[in-house]
MIMARTI-703035 format. One record per residue (C-alpha): residue in one letter; x, y, z. Coordinates in steps of 0.02 Angstrom, whole numbers, plus 32768, in hexadecimal, padded with zeros to 4 digits. Layout:
<marmars>
AXYZ;...
</marmars>
This chain:
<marmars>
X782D88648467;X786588D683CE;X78F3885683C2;X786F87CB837C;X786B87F882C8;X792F87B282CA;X7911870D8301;X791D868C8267;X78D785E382B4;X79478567824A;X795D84AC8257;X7A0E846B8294;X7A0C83FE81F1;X7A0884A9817E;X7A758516820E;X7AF4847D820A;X7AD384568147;X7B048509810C;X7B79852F8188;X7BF184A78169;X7BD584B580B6;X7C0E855F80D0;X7CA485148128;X7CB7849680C2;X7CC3850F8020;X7D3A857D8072;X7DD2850080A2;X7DC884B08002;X7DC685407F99;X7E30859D801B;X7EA2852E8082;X7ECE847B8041;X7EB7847B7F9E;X7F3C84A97F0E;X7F1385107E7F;X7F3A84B07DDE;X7F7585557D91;X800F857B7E03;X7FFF84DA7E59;X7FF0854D7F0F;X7F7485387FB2;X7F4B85F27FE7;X7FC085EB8073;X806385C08001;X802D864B7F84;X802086CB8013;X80CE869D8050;X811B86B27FB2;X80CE875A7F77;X80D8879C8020;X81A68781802A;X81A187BE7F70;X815C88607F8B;X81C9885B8039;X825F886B7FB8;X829987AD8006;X82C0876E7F67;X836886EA7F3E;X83D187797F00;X83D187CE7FAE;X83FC8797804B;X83AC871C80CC;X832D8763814B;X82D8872081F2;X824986AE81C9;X81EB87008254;X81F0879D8211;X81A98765816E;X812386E781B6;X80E38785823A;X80E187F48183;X8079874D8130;X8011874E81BB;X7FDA881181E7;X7FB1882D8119;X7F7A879A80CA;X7F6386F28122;X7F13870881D4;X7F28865B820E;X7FA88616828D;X806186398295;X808E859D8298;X801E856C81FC;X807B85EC8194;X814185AF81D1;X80FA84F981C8;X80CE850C8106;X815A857F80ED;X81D484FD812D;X8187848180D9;X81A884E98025;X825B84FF8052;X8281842D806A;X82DA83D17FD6;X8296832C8009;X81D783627FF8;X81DF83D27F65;X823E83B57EC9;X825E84747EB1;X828084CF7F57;X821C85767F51;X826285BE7FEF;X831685B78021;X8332859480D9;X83CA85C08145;X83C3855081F5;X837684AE8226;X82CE84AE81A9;X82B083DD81E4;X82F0834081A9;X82BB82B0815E;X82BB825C8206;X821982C88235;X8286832E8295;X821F83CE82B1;X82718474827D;X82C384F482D2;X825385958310;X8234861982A6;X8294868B8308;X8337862682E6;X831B85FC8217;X833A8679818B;X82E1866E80DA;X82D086BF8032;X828B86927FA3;X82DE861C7F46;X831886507E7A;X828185CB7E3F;X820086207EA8;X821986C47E4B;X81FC86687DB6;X813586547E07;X812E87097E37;X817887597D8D;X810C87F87D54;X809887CE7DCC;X809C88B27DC6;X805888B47CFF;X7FA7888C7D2A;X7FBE87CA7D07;X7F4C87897D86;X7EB287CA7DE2;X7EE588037E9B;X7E63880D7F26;X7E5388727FCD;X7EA1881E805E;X7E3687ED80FA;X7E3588B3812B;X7E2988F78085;X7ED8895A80A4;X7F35890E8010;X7F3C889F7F7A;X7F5287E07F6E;X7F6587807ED1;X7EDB86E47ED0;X7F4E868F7E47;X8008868E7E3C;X804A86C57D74;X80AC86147D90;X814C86207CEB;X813F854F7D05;X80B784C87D3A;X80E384C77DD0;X8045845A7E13;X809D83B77DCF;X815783EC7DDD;X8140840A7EA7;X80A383967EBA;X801683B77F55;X7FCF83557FDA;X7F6083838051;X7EA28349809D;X7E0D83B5809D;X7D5983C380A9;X7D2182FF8041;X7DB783147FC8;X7E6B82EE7FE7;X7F02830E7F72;X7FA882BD7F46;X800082F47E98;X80AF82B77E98;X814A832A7E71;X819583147DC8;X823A834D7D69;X821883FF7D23;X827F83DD7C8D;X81F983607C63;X817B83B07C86;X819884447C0E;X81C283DA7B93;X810483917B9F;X80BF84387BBA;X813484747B17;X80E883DF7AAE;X802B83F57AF5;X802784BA7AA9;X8075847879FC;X7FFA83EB79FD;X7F68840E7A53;X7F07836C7A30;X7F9982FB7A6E;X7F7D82517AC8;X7FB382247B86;X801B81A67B35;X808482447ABF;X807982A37B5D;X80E0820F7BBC;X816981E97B4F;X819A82B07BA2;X8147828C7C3A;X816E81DB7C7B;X814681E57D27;X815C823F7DB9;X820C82767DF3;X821582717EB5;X828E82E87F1C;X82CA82427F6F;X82E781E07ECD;X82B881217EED;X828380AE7E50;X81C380BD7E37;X816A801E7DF0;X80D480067D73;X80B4806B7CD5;X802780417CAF;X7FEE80737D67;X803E81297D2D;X7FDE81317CAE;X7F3B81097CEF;X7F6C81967D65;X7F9082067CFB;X7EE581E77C9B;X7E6881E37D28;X7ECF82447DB4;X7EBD819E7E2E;X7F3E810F7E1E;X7FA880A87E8A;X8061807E7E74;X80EB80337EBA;X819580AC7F09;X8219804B7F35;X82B6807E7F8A;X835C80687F1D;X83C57FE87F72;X84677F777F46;X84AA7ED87F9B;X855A7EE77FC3;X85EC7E677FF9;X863A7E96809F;X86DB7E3680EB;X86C47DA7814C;X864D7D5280BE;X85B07DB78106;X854A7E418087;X84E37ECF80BA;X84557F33806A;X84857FE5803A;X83FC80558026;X840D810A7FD1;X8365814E7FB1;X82B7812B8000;X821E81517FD9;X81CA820A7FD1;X817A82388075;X81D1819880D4;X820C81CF8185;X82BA81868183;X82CE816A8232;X82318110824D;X825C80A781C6;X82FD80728202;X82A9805482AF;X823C7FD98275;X82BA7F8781FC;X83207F7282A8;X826C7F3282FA;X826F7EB38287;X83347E7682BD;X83017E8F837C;X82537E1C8370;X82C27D9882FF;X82227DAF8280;X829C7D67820C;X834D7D24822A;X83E27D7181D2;X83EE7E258207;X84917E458261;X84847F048274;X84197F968241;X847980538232;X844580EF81E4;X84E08130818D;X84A181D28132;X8510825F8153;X8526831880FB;X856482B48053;X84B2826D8046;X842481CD8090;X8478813580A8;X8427809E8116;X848580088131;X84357F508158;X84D87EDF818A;X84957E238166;X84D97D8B81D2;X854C7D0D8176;X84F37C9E80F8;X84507D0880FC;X83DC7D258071;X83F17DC28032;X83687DD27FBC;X82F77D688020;X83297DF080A7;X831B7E73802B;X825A7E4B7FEB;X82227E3280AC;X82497ED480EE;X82027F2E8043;X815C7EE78069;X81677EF3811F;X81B77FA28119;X819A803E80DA;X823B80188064;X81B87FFE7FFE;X80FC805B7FEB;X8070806D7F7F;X806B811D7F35;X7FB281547F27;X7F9381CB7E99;X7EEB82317EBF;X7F0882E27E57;X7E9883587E9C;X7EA384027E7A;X7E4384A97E73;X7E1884C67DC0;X7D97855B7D90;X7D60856D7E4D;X7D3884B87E68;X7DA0842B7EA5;X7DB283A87E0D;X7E0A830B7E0D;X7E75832D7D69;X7EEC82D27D08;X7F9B82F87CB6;X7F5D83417C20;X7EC683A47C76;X7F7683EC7CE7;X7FC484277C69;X7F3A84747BF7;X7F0484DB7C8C;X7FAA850F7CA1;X7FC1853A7BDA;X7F1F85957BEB;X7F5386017C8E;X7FF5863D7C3D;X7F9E86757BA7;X7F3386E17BFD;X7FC487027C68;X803B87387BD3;X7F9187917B85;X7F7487F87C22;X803988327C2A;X804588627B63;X7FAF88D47B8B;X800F89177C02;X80BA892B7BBD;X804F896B7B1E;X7FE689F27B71;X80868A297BD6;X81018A347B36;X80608A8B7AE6;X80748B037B63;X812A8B167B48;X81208B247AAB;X80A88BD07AAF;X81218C157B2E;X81BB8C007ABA;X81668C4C7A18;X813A8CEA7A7C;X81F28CDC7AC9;X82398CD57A17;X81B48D5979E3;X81F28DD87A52;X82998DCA7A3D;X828F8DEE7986;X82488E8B79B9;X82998E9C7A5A;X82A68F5B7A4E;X81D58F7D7A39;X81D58F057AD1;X82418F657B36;X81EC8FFD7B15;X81488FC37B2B;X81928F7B7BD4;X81DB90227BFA;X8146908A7BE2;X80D5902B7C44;X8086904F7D03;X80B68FA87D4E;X80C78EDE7D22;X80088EF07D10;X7FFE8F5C7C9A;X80A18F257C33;X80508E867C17;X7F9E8EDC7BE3;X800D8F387B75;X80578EC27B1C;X7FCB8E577AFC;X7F678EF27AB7;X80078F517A48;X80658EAA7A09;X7FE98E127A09;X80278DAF7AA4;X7FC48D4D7B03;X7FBC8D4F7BB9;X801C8CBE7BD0;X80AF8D057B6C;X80A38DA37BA1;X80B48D517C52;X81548D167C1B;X81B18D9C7BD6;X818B8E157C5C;X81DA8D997CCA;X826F8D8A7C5D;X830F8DA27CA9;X838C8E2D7C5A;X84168DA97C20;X838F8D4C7BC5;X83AC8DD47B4C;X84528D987B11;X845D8D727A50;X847B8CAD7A75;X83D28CA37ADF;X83808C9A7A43;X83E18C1279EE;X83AF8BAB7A8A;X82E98BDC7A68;X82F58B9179AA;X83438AF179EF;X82C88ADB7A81;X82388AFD7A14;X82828A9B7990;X82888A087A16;X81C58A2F7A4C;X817A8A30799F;X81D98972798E;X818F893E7A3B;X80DF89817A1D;X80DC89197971;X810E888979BF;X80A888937A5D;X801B88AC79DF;X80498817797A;X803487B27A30;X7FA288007A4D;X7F5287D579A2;X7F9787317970;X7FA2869F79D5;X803586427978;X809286D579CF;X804686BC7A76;X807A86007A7D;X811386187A43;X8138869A7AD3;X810086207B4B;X817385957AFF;X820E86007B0F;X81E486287BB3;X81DE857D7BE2;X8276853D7B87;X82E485C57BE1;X829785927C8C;X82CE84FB7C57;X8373851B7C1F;X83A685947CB2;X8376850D7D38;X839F84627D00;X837683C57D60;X83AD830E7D43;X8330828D7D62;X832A82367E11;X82B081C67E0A;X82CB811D7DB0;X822580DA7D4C;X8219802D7D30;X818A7FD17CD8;X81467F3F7D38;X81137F357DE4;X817C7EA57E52;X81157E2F7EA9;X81757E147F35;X81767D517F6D;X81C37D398018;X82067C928037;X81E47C4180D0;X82A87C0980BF;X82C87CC180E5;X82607CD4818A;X825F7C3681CB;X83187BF88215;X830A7B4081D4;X831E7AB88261;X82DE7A00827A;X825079F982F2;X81D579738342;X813379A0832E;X809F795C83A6;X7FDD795B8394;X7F727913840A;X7EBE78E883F9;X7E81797B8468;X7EC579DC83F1;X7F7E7A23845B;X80017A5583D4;X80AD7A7383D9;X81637A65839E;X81F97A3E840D;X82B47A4E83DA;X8313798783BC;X837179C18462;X82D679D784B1;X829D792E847C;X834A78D88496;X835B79258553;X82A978CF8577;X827B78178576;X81E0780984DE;X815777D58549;X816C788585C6;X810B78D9852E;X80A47971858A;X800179488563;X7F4A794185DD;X7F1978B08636;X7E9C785085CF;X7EFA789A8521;X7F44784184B1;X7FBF78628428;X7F8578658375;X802878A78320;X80E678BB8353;X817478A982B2;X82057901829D;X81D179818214;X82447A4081DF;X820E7AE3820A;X81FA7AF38174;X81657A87814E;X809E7A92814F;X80217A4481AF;X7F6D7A2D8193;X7F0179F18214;X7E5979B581EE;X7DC979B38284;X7D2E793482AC;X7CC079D88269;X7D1579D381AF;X7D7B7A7981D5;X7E3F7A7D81A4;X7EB17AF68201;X7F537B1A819E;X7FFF7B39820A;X80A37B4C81C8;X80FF7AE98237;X81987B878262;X80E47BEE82B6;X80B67B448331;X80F07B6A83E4;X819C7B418402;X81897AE384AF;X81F67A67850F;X81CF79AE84FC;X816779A7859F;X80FE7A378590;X804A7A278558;X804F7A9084B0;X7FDF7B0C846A;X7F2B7AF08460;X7EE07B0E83AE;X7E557B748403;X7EC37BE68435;X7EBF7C398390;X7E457BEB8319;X7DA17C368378;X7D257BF28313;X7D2C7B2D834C;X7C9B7AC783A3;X7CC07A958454;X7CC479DB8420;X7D2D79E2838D;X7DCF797E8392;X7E5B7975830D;X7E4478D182A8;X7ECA78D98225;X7F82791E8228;X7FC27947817D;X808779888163;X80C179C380B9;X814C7A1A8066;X80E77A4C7FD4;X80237A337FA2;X803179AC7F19;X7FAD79B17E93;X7FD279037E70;X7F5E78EC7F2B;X7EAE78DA7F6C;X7E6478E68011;X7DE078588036;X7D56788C80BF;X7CF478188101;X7C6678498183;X7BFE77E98217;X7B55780F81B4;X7B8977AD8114;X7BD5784880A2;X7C7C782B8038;X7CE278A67FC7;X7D9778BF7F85;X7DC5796D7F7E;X7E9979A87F35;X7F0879D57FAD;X7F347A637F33;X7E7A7AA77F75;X7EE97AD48021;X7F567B507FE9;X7F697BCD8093;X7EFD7C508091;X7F067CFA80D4;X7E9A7CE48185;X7F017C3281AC;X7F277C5C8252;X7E727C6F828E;X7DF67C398216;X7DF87B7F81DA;X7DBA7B498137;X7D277ACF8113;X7D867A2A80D8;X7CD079C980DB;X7C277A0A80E9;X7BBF79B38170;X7B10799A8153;X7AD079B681FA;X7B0479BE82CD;X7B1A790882E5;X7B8878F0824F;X7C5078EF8269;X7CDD78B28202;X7D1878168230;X7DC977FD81B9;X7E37785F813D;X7EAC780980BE;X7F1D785F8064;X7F2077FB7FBB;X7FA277F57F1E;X7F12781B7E75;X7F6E777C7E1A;X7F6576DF7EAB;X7EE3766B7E80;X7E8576887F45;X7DEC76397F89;X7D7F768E8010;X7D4E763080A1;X7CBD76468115;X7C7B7610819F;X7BD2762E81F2;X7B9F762682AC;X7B2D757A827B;X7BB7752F822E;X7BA7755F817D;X7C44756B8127;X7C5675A5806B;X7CE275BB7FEA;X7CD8760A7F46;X7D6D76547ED0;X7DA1771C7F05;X7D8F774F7E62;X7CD0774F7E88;X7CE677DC7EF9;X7CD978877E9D;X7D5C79007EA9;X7CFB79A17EF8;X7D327A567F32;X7D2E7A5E8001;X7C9E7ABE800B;X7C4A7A1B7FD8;X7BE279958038;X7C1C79097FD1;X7BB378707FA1;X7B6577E87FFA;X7BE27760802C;X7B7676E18066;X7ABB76AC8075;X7AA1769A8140;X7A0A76618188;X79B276F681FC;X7A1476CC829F;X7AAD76AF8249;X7B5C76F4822D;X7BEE76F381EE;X7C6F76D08286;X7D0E76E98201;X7D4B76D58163;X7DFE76B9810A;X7E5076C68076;X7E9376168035;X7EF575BE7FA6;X7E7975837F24;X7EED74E87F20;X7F5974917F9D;X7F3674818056;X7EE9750F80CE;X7EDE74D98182;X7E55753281E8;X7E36752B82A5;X7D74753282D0;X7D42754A8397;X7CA1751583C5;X7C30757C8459;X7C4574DA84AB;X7CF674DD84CD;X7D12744F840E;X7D99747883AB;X7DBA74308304;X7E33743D8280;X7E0B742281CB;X7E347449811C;X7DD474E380CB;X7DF874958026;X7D7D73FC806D;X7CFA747A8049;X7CC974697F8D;X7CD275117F30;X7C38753D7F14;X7BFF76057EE1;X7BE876A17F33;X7B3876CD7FC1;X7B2076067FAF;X7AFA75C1804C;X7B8375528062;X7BAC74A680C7;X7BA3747E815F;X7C35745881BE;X7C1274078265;X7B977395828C;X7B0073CF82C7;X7AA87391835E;X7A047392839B;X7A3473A8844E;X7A9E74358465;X7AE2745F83C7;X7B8B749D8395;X7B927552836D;X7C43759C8328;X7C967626838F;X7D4376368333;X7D7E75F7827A;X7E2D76318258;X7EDB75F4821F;X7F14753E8253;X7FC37565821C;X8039757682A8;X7FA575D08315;X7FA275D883D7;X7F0B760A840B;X7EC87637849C;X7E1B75F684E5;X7DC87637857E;X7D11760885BE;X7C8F765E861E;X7CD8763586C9;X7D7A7683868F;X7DE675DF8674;X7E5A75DF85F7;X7ECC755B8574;X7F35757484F1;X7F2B75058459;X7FC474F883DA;X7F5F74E8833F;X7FE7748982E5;X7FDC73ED8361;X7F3873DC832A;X7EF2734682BE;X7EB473648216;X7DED73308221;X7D6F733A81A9;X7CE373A48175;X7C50734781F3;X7CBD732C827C;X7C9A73978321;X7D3F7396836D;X7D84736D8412;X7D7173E2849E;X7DF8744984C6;X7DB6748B856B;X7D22744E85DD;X7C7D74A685C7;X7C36744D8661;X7CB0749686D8;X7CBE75318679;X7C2675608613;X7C2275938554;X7CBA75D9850F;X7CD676A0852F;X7D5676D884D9;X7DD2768B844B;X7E6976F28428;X7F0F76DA83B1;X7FA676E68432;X803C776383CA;X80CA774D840D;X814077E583FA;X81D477C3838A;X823B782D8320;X823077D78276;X829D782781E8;X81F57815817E;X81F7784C80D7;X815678F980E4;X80D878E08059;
</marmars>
C-alpha cells in the first residue's frame, strides 16, 4: 500500500495527447526533418561527423561501410543498422543528390530500385564536398551536445561552407508535415546567396535571374516559371518534369523515341515496364518494341514505333500516361529556429547567410584567442633569448622544473605561461637563427590578430569572408547545369488518331438498348437480317460509321450517354452486343434508347429539339455535349422531366438556319404546327417550355420536325387498327401551347384515339394488336387523305382487338452516309 502515493489517475485522451506529442516533437525535430542551416536530418549529420572524426575523409583511402555504420551507431545514432547504411547509401547516389557527400565503392543501388549491396561488401569515405560541411567544425563554430550516453560530443548543426539544404534538396514524411526541396546547381546557388549578402533587401524575382530553378541529378526539362516562382515564394508549388527525348529516323522508313534523361526519383525499370504494358494491352497502336539501352556510358531508353505511326501523338500519350512525365510538388519544409516552417527561397538562404556568420564569428574568436595565446608565448620566447645567459643561470640554480619556473616569474617578470615555455625549451632552440624565426612568426601574429579583430568588429569584413569562401567553393567544384527550364507548361492533347487504329465499322442499336460494332468482314460473311439481337427487339440504328467517330444516344428519361465509337464492343455480326447497363449504372429499368446520333465533330451551327409525352419542348446546342470526364458511367441530363410519367418521345438534330416547323400530335387527335424558331434555345439542365395545350387526359403521342414549305407526309395509326396518310402542311401554322386541329374525325361511338404519328416517307411499319397479330404497311403506297378523314383499316380490330404495338421496321444496310 506505500506504493499508492505513485499512482497518477490520467485520462487516455491526456496519456495519448502528451505522449504522442512527445513523439510527435521528437521525429520531427529529430528524425525527418532537415535543418535549413546545413540542409541535414540528424541521422545524415551523425554519419558525416562520425567518419570525419574516424579520419574517413576523400584524401584517404576507402573503408568497410560496416565498420563505419557499427562506429555511427555505438556513439551517436542508436537506431537500426540498416537505417544508418540506408541513408548513408542514399548520400552516396548521383541520381538522388546533386552533390554526392559520400563516395561509395560496390553496388550502392540503381536507378532501377535495385537494392544495394550489404554493408559488409561496400566501402565509403567522405567525399571532397562533404568536408566542405564539416570544415572547422574543431574552432568552436557550432554548439555540440552529449550523445545518448553522455560519453562524447555531437554537433546539433553542421558549420555547412555552402547551402547545402537547396543544392542536395530533402524529402521525407513526419509527424503532420512532409518535405520535398528539390536539388539545385551549386554554382547558382552561391551566386544567389553571393547577391542576397550584398543586397539584403533583394526581390525573389533578383534572386531568380541566379537561381532559375532547380537543377536535378537526372537532368530532364522542367516546365512552368511562374509555377517556380510561386514555389519559391510560398515553399508549395506544382510543376511539370519532363523527360528529355528526340524522335529519330531508323531504316526501313520506321522512327523511334530516344529517351536520355527522366525524371528525378523515376524508377527506370518500372517505367519502361509500363511503357511496354502499354504495347502488350494495344492501349494504343504503333509501338513496335520497348528496350532499355542504358549502359556504363549513361540512361538511354528506346521506344521503336511501327511504320507510319504517330510519333508525337505516341510521344504525348505515354507522357501523360507514364511517368515520362510527373508533376513535381514543391512543399519546402524545414527546421528553422527549432520549429518546422514551410520557408521559401529567400527565407533558405537568409538562414543560411545568418548561420555562417555566426559560424565565421564563432571561429575568428577562436583563431583570435588562440593566436592571442601565441602571441604571449613568443614575446617571452624572444624575451629570453635576449637575455639567454640570466635565463640559463636562473635555470641552473634552481631545485627542479617547479621551481625554475617560480623563479623566473619572480627574478625576470615572466608569466607562468612563458615561463612554461622556456623551461621546456629544447637546447638547439638556442641557435642564433631561432630568433630570426620568433620576429617573423610574431610579425605574422600581430597581422592575424588585427585582422581577426577587424572580422570581429566590422561586419563589411565578416561578409566579405563569407563571400570568398563561397566563390572558392565555387570555383574548386564546378558544375554545368543539367536541368533544362522552359517557361510554359504543355498541355498535352492526345488525339484519338493516335490511340484508336482507324477502320470502317457497322454500328447497331437496338431499342432495348444492345450496342455494338462489328468489322465490314463480319458484316459481309453474314446475311443483314442474322443481326444478334433478343426476340421481341428491334433495331433502332445500324450505318457504317469509323472508329473514329462519336455517338450520342439519347433515352425515353432525357439522359444522353456519350461513346466514342473505337470503346463500343467489337462483336461479330450475330452476337447480341453490349448492353448500355452494363456500364452506365444509373438508368431506370424502363428506359430505352430513343435517338442515335453519330458525329465527327460537335457543330455549333446545331440544336437538339426534345420533345416529351407530357407536352414540354426545348432546343438545346449540340456544342452543350462536349464528353465529359465520367462518360463511361454517368449520363448527362439532355431534358429535364417534370415528373414519373413523363418520357421523351423524339430527338431531332436540327441545322440553326432551315426554316423548320414542329409538328404534334396528341392522343385525341390534336395536331399542331408552329415555326421552330418559337422554341428557345436552353442549357440541358433545362425543362424546356410548353409545346402544346392538352386537355387533362391527353398527350402528345409524337412530334416531328417539318419543312415550313413544301410537302411533309405523316403516317397516323389509330387504336383501332385506321391508318391514314396526310400532309402536316394541311395543318395551318398556327403558334406555340395553342391547342391545335383536329385531325380525324371524331365519333360518338367509339372514337378514334392516335397510337403512332411518324414519317410517311418511305416508312414500313410494323403493327401488332392485342392478340399478337401482326402487318406491315409500306407507308409510301399509301393515299394522300385529308385532314378529317379517318383512314382505312390496316388490320382488323374485331378479330384482333385495339392495336398493341406500332414499330418502324430498320433494315440493316451499310450506307456510305455522310456522319453529321
Amino acid at each position: 500500500m506505500e506504493h499508492k502515493n505513485n499512482i497518477q489517475e490520467l485520462t487516455l485522451e491526456e496519456v495519448m495527447g502528451d505522449r504522442f506529442g512527445r513523439y510527435s516533437k521528437y521525429i520531427i525535430q529529430e528524425r525527418a526533418l532537415p535543418d535549413i542551416r546545413d540542409g541535414l536530418k540528424p541521422v545524415q549529420r551523425r554519419i558525416l561527423f562520425a567518419m570525419n572524426q574516424d579520419g574517413n575523409t576523400y584524401d584517404k583511402g576507402f573503408r568497410k561501410s560496416a565498420k563505419s555504420v557499427g562506429n555511427i551507431m555505438g556513439n551517436f545514432h542508436p537506431h537500426g543498422d540498416s537505417s544508418i547504411y540506408e541513408a548513408m547509401v542514399r548520400m552516396s547516389q548521383d541520381w538522388k543528390l546533386r552533390q554526392v557527400l559520400i563516395e561509395m565503392h560496390g553496388n550502392n543501388g540503381s536507378m532501377d530500385g535495385d537494392p544495394p549491396a550489404a554493408m559488409r561488401y561496400t566501402e565509403a569515405r567522405l567525399s571532397e564536398l562533404s568536408g566542405e560541411l564539416l570544415k572547422d567544425i574543431e574552432k568552436d563554430t557550432v554548439e555540440l551536445v552529449w550523445n545518448f550516453d553522455d560519453t562524447e560530443k555531437e554537433p546539433t548543426v553542421l558549420p555547412a561552407k555552402y547551402p547545402n539544404l537547396l543544392v542536395n534538396g530533402s524529402t521525407g514524411i513526419s509527424a503532420g508535415y512532409a518535405t520535398e526541396i528539390p536539388t539545385h546547381n551549386l554554382g547558382e546557388i552561391i551566386d544567389g546567396t553571393i547577391y542576397l549578402i550584398d543586397h539584403p533587401k533583394a526581390t525573389l524575382d533578383q534572386l531568380m535571374t541566379f537561381i532559375p530553378g532547380p537543377d536535378f541529378p537526372t537532368g530532364g526539362i522542367l516546365q512552368g516559371k511562374e509555377e517556380i516562382r510561386k514555389a519559391y515564394e510560398t515553399g508549395r508549388g506544382k510543376v511539370i518534369l519532363r523527360s528529355k527525348t528526340k524522335i529519330e529516323d531508323i531504316k526501313g522508313g520506321k522512327q523511334q523515341i530516344v529517351i536520355n534523361e527522366i525524371p528525378y526519383e523515376v524508377n527506370k525499370a518500372n517505367l519502361v515496364k509500363k511503357m511496354d504494358e502499354i504495347r502488350l494491352n494495344k492501349r494504343i497502336d504503333g509501338i513496335a518494341e520497348v528496350r532499355d539501352e542504358t549502359d556504363r556510358t549513361g540512361l538511354q531508353i528506346v521506344v521503336e514505333l511501327k511504320k507510319e505511326a504517330n510519333a508525337q501523338g505516341i510521344l504525348h500519350y505515354l507522357f501523360k500516361n507514364t511517368e515520362l512525365q510527373i508533376n513535381y510538388n514543391f512543399n519546402m519544409v524545414a527546421i528553422d529556429e527549432m520549429r518546422p516552417q514551410q520557408v521559401g527561397l529567400k527565407r533558405i538562404l537568409e538562414s543560411y547567410v545568418k548561420h555562417r556568420r555566426e559560424v565565421i564569428e564563432k571561429r575568428s574568436r577562436f583563431e583570435l584567442q588562440k593566436a592571442q595565446r601565441r602571441q604571449h608565448i613568443v614575446d617571452g620566447l624572444m624575451k629570453a633569448l635576449s637575455i639567454l645567459d640570466e635565463v640559463i643561470a636562473t635555470i641552473r640554480g634552481s631545485k627542479d622544473k617547479k621551481d625554475a619556473k617560480n623563479n623566473l616569474v619572480v627574478q625576470h617578470g615572466f608569466t607562468e605561461e612563458q615561463s612554461e615555455a622556456i623551461v621546456n625549451l629544447q637546447l638547439y632552440r638556442l641557435t642564433n637563427t631561432d630568433i630570426t624565426q620568433l620576429q617573423a612568426e610574431a610579425k605574422e601574429l600581430a597581422e592575424t590578430i588585427a585582422h581577426l579583430t577587424m572580422i570581429l568588429n566590422q561586419e563589411a569584413e565578416l561578409l566579405k569572408v563569407i563571400k570568398k569562401e563561397l566563390k572558392e567553393i565555387k570555383k574548386k567544384y564546378p558544375s554545368a547545369r543539367m536541368t533544362e527550364i522552359e517557361t510554359e507548361i504543355e498541355e498535352i492533347k492526345i488525339e484519338t488518331q493516335v490511340l484508336v487504329a482507324q477502320e470502317d465499322v457497322v454500328v447497331t442499336v437496338t431499342k432495348d438498348g444492345y450496342v455494338k460494332r462489328s468489322s465490314l468482314r463480319s458484316y459481309g460473311a453474314s446475311k443483314p437480317e442474322e443481326v444478334g439481337m433478343k426476340e421481341g427487339d428491334a433495331l433502332l440504328y445500324s450505318q457504317q460509321l469509323n472508329t473514329l467517330d462519336h455517338l450520342l444516344l439519347v433515352t425515353s428519361k432525357g439522359n444522353v450517354i456519350y461513346r466514342p465509337v473505337h470503346e463500343l464492343a467489337d462483336l461479330k455480326w450475330k452476337d447480341l452486343g453490349e448492353h448500355i447497363s452494363q456500364n452506365v449504372l444509373t438508368l431506370a429499368q424502363d428506359e430505352m434508347i430513343i435517338g442515335v446520333f453519330p458525329y465527327k465533330v460537335l457543330d455549333p451551327m446545331k440544336n437538339f429539339v426534345l420533345i416529351s409525352k407530357q407536352g414540354m419542348i426545348k432546343q438545346t446546342r449540340m456544342t452543350e455535349f462536349d464528353p465529359w470526364r465520367t462518360y463511361k458511367t454517368r449520363p448527362l441530363t439532355m431534358m429535364k422531366l417534370k415528373d414519373e410519367a413523363d418520357e421523351l418521345l423524339n430527338v431531332f438534330l436540327v441545322d440553326q438556319n432551315d426554316p423548320m416547323d414542329i409538328f404534334l400530335v396528341s392522343h385525341r387527335a390534336f395536331a399542331l404546327r408552329y415555326p421552330l424558331t418559337e422554341v428557345p434555345v436552353v442549357g440541358p439542365k433545362a425543362a424546356g417550355v410548353k409545346a402544346m395545350n392538352l386537355k387533362d387526359d391527353d398527350f402528345v403521342v409524337n412530334g416531328l420536325v417539318v419543312y415550313s414549305e413544301g410537302d411533309t407526309p405523316v403516317v397516323i395509326i389509330t387504336q383501332r387498327g385506321a391508318a391514314k396518310r396526310m400532309l402536316a402542311q394541311e395543318i395551318t401554322q398556327l403558334g406555340r401551347a395553342k391547342r391545335g386541329l383536329m385531325v380525324l374525325r371524331e365519333l360518338k361511338k367509339n372514337p378514334h384515339r392516335v397510337v403512332y404519328m411518324g414519317s410517311g416517307e418511305n416508312n414500313l411499319l410494323q403493327i401488332t394488336d392485342q392478340k399478337g397479330q401482326t402487318v406491315e404497311l409500306d407507308t409510301e403506297h399509301m393515299p394522300i387523305n385529308d385532314r378529317t378523314s379517318n383512314g382505312s383499316f390496316v388490320i382488323d380490330e374485331k378479330t384482333g382487338g385495339q392495336v398493341y404495338d406500332v414499330r418502324r421496321v430498320i433494315r440493316p444496310a451499310i450506307v456510305e452516309n455522310t456522319v453529321l
